[in-house]
C-alpha positions in Angstrom: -18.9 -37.9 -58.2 -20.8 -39.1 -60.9 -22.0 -43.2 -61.3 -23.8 -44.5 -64.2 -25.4 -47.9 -64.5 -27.4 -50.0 -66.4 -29.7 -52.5 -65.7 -29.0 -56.2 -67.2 -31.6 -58.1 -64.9 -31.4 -59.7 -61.3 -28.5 -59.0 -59.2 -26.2 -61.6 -58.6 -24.1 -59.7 -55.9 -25.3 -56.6 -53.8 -23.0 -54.5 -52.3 -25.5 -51.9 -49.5 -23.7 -49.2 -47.5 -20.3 -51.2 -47.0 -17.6 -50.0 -44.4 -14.2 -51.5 -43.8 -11.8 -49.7 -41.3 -8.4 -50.4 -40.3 -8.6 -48.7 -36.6 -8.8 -45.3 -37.7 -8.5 -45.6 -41.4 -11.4 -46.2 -43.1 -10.6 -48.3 -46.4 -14.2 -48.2 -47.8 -16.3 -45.7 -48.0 -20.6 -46.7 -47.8 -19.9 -48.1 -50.7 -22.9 -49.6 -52.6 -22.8 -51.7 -55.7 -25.0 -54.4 -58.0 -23.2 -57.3 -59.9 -25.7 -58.3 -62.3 -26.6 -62.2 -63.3 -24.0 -63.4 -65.9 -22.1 -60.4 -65.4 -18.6 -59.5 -66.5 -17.6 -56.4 -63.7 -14.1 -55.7 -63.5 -12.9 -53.0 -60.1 -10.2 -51.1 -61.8 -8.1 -48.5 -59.9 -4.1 -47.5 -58.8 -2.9 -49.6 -55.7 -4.6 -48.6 -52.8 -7.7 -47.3 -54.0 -9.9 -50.6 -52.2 -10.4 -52.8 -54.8 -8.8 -56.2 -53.7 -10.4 -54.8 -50.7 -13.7 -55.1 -51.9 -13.3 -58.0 -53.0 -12.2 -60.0 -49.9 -15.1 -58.6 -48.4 -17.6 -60.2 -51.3 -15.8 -63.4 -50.5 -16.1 -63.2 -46.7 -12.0 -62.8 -46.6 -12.2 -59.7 -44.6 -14.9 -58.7 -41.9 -17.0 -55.5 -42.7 -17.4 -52.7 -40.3 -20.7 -52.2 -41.6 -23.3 -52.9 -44.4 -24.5 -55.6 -45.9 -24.0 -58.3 -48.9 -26.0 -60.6 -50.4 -25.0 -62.8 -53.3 -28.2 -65.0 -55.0 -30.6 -62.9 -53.0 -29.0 -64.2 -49.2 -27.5 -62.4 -46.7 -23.7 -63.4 -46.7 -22.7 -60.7 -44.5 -21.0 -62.9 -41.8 -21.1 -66.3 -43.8 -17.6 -68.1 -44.1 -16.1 -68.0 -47.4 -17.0 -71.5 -48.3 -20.4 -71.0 -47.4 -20.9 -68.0 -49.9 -21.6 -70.1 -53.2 -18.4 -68.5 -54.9 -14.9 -69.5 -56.8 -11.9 -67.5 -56.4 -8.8 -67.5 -58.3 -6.0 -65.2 -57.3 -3.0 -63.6 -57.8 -0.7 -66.5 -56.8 -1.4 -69.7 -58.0 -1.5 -71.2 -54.5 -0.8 -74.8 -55.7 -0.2 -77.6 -53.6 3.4 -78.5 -54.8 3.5 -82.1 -54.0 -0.1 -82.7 -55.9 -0.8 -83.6 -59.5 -3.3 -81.0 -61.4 -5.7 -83.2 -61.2 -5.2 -83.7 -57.4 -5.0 -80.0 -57.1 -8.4 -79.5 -58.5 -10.6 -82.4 -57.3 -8.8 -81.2 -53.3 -11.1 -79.1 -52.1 -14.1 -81.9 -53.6 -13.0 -84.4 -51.5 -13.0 -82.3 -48.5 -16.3 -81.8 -49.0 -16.8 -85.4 -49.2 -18.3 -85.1 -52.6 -19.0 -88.4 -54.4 -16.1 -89.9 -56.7 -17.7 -90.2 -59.6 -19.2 -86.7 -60.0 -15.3 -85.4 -58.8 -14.1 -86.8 -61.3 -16.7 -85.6 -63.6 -16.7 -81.9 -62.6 -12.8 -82.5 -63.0 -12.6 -83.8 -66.4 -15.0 -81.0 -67.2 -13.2 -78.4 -66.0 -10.0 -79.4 -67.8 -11.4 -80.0 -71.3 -13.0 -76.5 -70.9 -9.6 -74.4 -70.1 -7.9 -77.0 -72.4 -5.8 -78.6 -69.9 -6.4 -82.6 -70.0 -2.6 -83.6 -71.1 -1.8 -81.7 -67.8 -3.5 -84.1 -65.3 -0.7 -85.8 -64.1 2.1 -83.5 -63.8 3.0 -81.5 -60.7 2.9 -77.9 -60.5 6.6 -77.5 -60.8 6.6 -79.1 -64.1 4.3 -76.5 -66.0 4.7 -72.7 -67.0 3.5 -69.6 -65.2 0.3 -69.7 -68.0 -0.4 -73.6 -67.2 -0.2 -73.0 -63.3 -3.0 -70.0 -63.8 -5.4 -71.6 -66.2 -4.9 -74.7 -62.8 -5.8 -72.3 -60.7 -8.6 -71.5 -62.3 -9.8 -74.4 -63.0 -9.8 -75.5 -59.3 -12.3 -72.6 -58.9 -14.5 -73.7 -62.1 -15.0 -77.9 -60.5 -16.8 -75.8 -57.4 -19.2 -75.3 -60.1 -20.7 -72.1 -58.2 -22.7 -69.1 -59.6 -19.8 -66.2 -58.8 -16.3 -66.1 -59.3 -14.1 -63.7 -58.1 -10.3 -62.7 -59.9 -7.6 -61.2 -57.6 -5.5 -59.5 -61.2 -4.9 -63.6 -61.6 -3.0 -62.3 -65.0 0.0 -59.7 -63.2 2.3 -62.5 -63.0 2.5 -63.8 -66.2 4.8 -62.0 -68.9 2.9 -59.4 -71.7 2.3 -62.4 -73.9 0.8 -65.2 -71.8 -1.5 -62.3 -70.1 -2.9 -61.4 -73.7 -3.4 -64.9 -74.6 -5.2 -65.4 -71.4 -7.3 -62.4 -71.4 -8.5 -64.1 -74.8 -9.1 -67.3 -72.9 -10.8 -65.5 -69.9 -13.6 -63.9 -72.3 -14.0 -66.8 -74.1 -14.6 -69.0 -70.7 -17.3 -66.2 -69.7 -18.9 -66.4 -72.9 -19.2 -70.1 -72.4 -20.0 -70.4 -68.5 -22.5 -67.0 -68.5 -21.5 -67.2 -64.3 -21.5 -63.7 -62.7 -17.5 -62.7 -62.5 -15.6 -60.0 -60.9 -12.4 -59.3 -62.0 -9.8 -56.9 -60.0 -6.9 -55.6 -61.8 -4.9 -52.4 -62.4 -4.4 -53.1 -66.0 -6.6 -50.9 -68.2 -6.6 -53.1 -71.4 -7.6 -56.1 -69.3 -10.5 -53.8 -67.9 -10.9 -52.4 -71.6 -11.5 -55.6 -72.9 -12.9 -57.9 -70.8 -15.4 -56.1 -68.6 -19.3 -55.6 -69.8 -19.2 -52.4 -66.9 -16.4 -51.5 -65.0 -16.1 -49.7 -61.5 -13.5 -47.0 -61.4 -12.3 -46.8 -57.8 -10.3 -44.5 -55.8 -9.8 -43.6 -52.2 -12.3 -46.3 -51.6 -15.2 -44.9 -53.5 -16.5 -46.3 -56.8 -15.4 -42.8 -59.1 -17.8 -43.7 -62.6 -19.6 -47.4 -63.1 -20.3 -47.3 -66.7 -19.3 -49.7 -69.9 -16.1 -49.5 -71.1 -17.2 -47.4 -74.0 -19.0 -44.8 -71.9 -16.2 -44.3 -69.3 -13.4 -44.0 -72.1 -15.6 -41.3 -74.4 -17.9 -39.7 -70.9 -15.3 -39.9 -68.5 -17.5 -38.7 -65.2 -14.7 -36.5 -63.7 -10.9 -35.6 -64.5 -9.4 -38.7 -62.0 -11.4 -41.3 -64.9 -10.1 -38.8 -67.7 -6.7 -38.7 -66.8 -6.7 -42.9 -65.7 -8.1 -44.2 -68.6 -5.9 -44.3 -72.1 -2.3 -44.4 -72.5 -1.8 -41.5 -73.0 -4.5 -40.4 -71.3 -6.5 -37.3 -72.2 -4.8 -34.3 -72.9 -5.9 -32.0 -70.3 -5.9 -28.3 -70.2 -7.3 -25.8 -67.6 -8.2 -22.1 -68.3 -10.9 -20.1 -68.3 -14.5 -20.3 -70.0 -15.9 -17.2 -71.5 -19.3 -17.9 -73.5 -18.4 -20.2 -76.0 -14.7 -19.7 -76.0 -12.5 -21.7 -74.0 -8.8 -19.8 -73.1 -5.5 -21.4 -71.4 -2.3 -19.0 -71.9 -2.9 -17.8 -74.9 -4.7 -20.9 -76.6 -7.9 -20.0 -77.3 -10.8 -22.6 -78.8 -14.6 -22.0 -79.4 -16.8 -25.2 -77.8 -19.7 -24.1 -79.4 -21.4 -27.0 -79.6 -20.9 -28.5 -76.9 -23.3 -31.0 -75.2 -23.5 -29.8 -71.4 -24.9 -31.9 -69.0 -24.7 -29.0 -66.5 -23.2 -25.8 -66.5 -19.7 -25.0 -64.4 -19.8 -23.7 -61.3 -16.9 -20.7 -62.2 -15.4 -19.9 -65.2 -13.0 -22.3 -64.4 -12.6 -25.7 -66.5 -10.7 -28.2 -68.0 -10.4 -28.8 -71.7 -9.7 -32.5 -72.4 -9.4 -34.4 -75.3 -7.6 -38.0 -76.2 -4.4 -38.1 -78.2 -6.1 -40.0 -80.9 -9.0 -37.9 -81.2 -6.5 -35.3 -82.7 -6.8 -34.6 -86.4 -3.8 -34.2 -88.3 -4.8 -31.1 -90.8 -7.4 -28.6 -90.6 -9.9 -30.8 -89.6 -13.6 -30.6 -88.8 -13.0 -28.2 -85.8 -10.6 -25.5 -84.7 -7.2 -25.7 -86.1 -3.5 -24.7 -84.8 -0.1 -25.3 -85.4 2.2 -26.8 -83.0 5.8 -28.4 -82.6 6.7 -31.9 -82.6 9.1 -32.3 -79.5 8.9 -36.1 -78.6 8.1 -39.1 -81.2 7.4 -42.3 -80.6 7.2 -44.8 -83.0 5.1 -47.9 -81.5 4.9 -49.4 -84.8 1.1 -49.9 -85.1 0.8 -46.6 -83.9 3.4 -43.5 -83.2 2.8 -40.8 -80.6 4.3 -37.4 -80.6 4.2 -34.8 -78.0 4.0 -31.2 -78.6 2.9 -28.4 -76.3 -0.7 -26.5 -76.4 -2.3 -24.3 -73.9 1.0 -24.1 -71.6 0.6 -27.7 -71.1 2.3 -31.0 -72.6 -0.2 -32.6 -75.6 -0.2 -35.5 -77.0 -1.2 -36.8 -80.4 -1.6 -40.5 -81.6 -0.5 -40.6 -85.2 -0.2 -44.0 -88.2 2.4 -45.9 -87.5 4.2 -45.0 -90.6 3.8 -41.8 -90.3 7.1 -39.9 -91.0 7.6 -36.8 -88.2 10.6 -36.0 -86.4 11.7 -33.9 -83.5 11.1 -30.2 -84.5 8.9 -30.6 -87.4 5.3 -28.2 -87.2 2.0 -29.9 -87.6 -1.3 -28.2 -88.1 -3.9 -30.2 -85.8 -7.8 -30.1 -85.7 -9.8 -30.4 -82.6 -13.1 -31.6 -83.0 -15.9 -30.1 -80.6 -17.7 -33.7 -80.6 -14.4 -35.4 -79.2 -14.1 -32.8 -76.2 -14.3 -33.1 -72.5 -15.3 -30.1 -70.8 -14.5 -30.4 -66.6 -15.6 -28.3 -63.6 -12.6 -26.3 -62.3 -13.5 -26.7 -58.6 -15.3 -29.9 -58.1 -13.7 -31.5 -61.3 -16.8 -33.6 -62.7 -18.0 -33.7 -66.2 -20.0 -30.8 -67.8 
């Protein structure tokens, strides 16, 4: 397993040799991990993998088995949620029903017995920022799914805290309202500069929102890179074949010298930038759908059947067959193929993935 970081200052959050178990399960694995100040993270991964997990434990929602955090440089380890210095907005709105918006967000003030006037302030803050003022007085059963989140999040913004922490707040909404908001969500980070973690399962929310994300699985953090690192240097074939839609076309045969060889499809890597040689002559070829040239191209070249099209419009994907295995190519939208019809692709040497074949990381 391969992790890459970078350095973007102070932590805000540090994550040191974390275990959670479930009696004999363990859910998370020594798992260590730096938020940095003003930090956009996002914890991306199938269902299961620990990320909500994780999650719950920054915000003191779930009792470690072992290791520390620390959030602002103090020990939080066994503090109580509300004494951790963070907001949290999650999946469910979690409104009170019989409460205004206004009365939602200035609740949890008043239980802290914070003064009136700088309530209302934080309030009236809060709701200019996420555009939400002519909202005030309505109930939650009187606004739409999109209204209700940007509430919810606003009753984590009036706690006016360093962190904030997002359970996939967006997996509700329909494909619309979660695109506008994930517009909304960058913007408000942009304005705010807080430290925010963001869990979802989404890869365009990761994609687009996230300054680094943390690939998980199996309760280990797989690669923790920038988006644009993990989706061109995937760290091993799990982040290859996770990230994209498709996702990387993916190949395994044998490595001879330069010459890469699956079933009678045989390519030359020469080229190649290795960051260590394979353990066997086994490996996987990978490359991404749209790093497929259409033509001769700059690298290698063959000819293949169009079995599958799929016209998306913008874009239209066709699926063919190379190396024994089912390969995808992402073509312009108005590009005129049909089932049956031969293409002649390129595949440049720059745009490959080359994988171990036993312990599947990066080479």
């Amino acid at each position: 397993m391969t992790i890459t970081t970078q350095s973007t200052g102070q932590p805000s959050v540090e994550v040191r040799d974390l275990v959670l178990k479930f009696g004999e399960l363990t859910v998370l694995k020594n798992l260590n991990l730096d938020v940095y100040e003003g930090e956009f993270l996002v914890l991306l991964g199938s269902s299961g993998c620990g990320k909500s997990t994780l999650l719950n434990c920054i915000a003191g929602l779930l009792d470690v088995s072992g290791g520390q955090i620390f959030i602002k440089g103090n020990n939080v380890t066994w503090a109580e949620p509300s004494e951790r210095g963070i907001g949290m907005v999650f999946q469910s709105y979690a409104l009170y029903p019989q409460m205004t918006v206004e009365g939602n967000m200035s609740f949890g003030l008043k239980n802290q017995k914070l003064p009136k006037d700088e309530i209302a302030q934080r309030v009236a803050r809060a709701a200019e920022i996420l555009q939400i003022e002519p909202l005030m007085k309505r109930k939650p059963s009187a606004l739409s799914g999109g209204q209700r989140q940007r509430v919810a999040i606003g009753r984590a913004l009036v706690r006016d805290v360093d962190v904030f922490l997002f359970d996939e707040p967006l997996s509700n909404l329909d494909a619309k309202l979660r695109a506008d908001l994930r517009v909304e969500l960058k913007q408000l980070h942009q304005q705010l500069e807080n430290t925010m973690i963001y869990v979802t399962h989404d890869q365009v929310e990761a994609m687009t929102l996230a300054d680094r994300i943390a690939i998980m699985k199996d309760g280990l953090i797989q690669q923790l890179a920038s988006p644009e690192e993990i989706y061109n240097r995937p760290a091993n074939l799990y982040v290859a074949d996770f990230i994209g839609s498709p996702s990387m076309n993916l190949i395994k045969g044998k490595l001879s010298g330069d010459t890469f060889d699956a079933d009678g499809f045989a390519v030359s890597v020469a080229g190649y930038d290795f960051s260590r040689q394979p353990s066997s002559n086994e490996v996987w070829f990978g490359i991404r759908p749209e790093h497929v040239e259409l033509g001769e191209g700059s690298g290698p070249h063959f000819e293949v059947t169009a079995e599958v099209v799929e016209p998306l419009g913008s874009d239209t994907l066709v699926m063919t067959r190379l190396g024994g295995e089912r390969f995808w190519l992402r073509m312009d939208g108005q590009s005129r193929v049909t089932s049956g019809d031969k293409l002649t692709i390129g595949l440049p040497v720059h745009a490959v993935s080359l994988f171990d074949g036993r312990d599947e990381t990066r080479l």
